[in-house]
N, C-alpha and C positions, 0 to 999 in steps of 0.2 A: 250391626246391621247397616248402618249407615257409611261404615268402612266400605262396606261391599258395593253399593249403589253406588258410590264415588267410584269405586275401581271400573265398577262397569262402562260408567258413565267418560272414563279418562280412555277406556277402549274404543270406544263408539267414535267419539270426537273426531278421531284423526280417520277413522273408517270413511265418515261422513266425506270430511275435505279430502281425502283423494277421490270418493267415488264423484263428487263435483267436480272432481278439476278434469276425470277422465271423461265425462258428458261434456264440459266445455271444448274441451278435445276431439270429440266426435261432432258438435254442431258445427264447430268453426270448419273443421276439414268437409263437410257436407259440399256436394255440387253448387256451386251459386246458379240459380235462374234468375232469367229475363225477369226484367219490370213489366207487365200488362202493359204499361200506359206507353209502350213504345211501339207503333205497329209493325208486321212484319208482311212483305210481298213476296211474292211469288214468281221468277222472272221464265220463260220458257225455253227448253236444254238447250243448251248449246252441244253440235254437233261436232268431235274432230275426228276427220276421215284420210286414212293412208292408203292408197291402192299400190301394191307390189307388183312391178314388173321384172319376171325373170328371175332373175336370186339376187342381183347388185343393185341393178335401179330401184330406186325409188319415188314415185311422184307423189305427190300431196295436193288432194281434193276436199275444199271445204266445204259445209253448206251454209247459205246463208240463212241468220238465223233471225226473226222478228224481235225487236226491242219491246212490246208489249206485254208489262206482267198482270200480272193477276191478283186479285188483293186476297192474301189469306188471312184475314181478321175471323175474332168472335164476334157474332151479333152483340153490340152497347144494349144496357137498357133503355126503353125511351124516355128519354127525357120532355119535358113541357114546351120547349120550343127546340125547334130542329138545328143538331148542328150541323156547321157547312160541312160539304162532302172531302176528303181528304181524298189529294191527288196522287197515285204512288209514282215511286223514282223510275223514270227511264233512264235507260244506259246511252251515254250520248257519245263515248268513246269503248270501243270493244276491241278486245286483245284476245284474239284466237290462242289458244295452247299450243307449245310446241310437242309433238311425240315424241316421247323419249325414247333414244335410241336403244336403249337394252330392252323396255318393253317390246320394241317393235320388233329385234331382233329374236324375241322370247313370244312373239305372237301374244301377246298378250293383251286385254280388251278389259274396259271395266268403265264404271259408273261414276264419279263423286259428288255429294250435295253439298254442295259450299253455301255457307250464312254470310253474309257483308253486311257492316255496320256502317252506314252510309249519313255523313254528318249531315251536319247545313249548307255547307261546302259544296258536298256534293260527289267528296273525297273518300273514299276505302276507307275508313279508320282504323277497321281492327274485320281479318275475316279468319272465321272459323270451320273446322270440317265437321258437318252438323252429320255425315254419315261416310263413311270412308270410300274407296274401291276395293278397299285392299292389298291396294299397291302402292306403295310408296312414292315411286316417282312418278305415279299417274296423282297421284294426288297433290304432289309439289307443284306436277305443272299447270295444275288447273288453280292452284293456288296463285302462285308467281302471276300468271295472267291476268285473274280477275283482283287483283291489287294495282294493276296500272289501266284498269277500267278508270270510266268518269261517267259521272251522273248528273243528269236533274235532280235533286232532293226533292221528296216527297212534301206536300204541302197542302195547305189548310187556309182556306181565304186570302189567297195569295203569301200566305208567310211562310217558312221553308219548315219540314219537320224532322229532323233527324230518324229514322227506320233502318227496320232489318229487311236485306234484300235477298233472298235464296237463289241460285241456279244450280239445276245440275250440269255438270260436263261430262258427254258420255264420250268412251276415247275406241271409233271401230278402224280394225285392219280389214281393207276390203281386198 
């Protein structure tokens, strides 16, 4: 009887250690999220507008778009004494998108919401496509763009705060 419970038990063991190392497998590969404690702003679209003359010409109409974002935080709990107000990043250098010629060629129009990790600097660090177009090279070139933006960095009693700064770029053929 005791033969038997050891056998069982020499089966289990190794059952165990792989069904762990395949759970280790599956957390590690899981999405990484945002830290809370990093806030994130909300900046307003940027518009990029093509008008078609005739079937050859081309001209290129932009609009000008306001540097004022908008804070999209969760309400903090309150705390016992109030903290200073946090100032979010304006854009102090803006790069309009180029339209890219095969969309444009292809009549094609779309939306994408870009995330920018916007250091102490004030610098692009790292931008991400938080929701696509759907098109590829509409999405490079809103990309490309808002990577050689410049910022104010977002701040906290005058001290600079690293944040996530959103825009959409919306790409019309008029």
């Amino acid at each position: 009887m005791f033969k038997a419970k050891e056998a069982s038990l020499r089966n289990i063991v190794p059952l165990l250690v792989v069904s762990l190392a395949v759970s280790a497998v599956f957390y590690l590969s899981r999405p990484q999220t945002r830290t809370s404690s990093i806030p994130i702003f909300m900046g307003e679209e940027v518009t990029v507008k093509k008008a078609v003359e005739g079937i050859r010409g081309v001209e290129m109409a932009t609009e000008g778009v306001k540097a004022a974002p908008v804070v999209k935080a969760a309400p903090a709990p309150a705390p016992q004494a109030a903290p200073l107000p946090i100032v979010p990043p304006s854009v102090t250098v803006r790069v309009l998108p180029a339209y890219p010629a095969s969309s444009l060629a292809n009549g094609t129009e779309g939306v994408v919401l870009l995330s920018a990790y916007v250091g102490l600097t004030g610098q692009p660090e790292k931008i991400e496509t938080k929701t696509s177009s759907g098109i590829s090279e509409l999405d490079e070139a809103a990309m490309k763009a808002v990577s050689q933006w410049q910022f104010s960095p977002a701040s906290q009693g005058g001290a600079a705060l690293a944040s996530w700064f959103e825009v959409p770029v919306r790409f019309v053929i008029k």
